[in-house]
Each structure stands twice: as C-alpha cells, then as structure tokens.
C-alpha positions in Angstrom: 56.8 71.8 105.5 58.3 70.1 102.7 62.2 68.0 103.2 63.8 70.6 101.4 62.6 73.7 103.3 64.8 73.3 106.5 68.0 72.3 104.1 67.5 75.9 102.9 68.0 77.3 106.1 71.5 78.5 107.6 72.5 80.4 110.4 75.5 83.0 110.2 77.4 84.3 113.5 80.9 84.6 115.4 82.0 81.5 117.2 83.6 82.0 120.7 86.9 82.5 118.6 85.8 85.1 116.4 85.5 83.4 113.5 82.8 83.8 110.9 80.1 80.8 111.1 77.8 78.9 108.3 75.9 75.9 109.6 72.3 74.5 109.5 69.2 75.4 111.7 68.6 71.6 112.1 72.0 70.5 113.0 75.1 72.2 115.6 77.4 71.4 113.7 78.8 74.4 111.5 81.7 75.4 109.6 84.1 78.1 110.5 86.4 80.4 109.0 87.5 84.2 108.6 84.6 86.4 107.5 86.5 86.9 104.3 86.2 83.9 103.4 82.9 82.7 104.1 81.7 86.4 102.2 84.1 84.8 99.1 81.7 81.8 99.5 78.5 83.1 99.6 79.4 85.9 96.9 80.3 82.8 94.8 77.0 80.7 95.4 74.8 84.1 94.9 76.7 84.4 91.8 76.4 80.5 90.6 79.9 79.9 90.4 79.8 77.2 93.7 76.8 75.5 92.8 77.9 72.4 92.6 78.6 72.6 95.9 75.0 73.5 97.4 73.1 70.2 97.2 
C-alpha cells in the first residue's frame, strides 16, 4: 500500500448527536456538521470547486 492510499479513505455516519460525520479511516477524530452541509462539501470537492482544500 502506498502513503497516499489510506489518506484517500473517509468514513461518513451520524454521531451520537445526529449530526452528519466526515473523518479518516486511520484516525477518530472526525468533523461534524448537518448533513446539508457536509453534502454542500462533497458536491463542491466532486465538482472541483474545494480542491484546494483536499491535500
């Protein structure tokens, strides 16, 4: 496996909350926020708007 393969992998979900999810497999930390806006997000990365902010 090369570094850059597990960067590429996120996991989605609901946190005990109910908020919408986005983190890494390789770390627990994740960032969360309404579903609407982490679908905003990933519309704009799929779309190339955000990314600069993908590294």
């Amino acid at each position: 496996m090369h570094d850059s393969e597990g960067a590429n992998c996120f996991r989605f979900g609901l946190d005990a909350d109910g908020k919408a999810y986005i983190g890494t497999t390789e770390s627990a930390a994740y960032v969360s926020d309404s579903i609407q806006a982490l679908r905003a997000l990933i519309s704009a990365v799929k779309a190339g708007a955000a990314d600069h902010l993908v590294a």
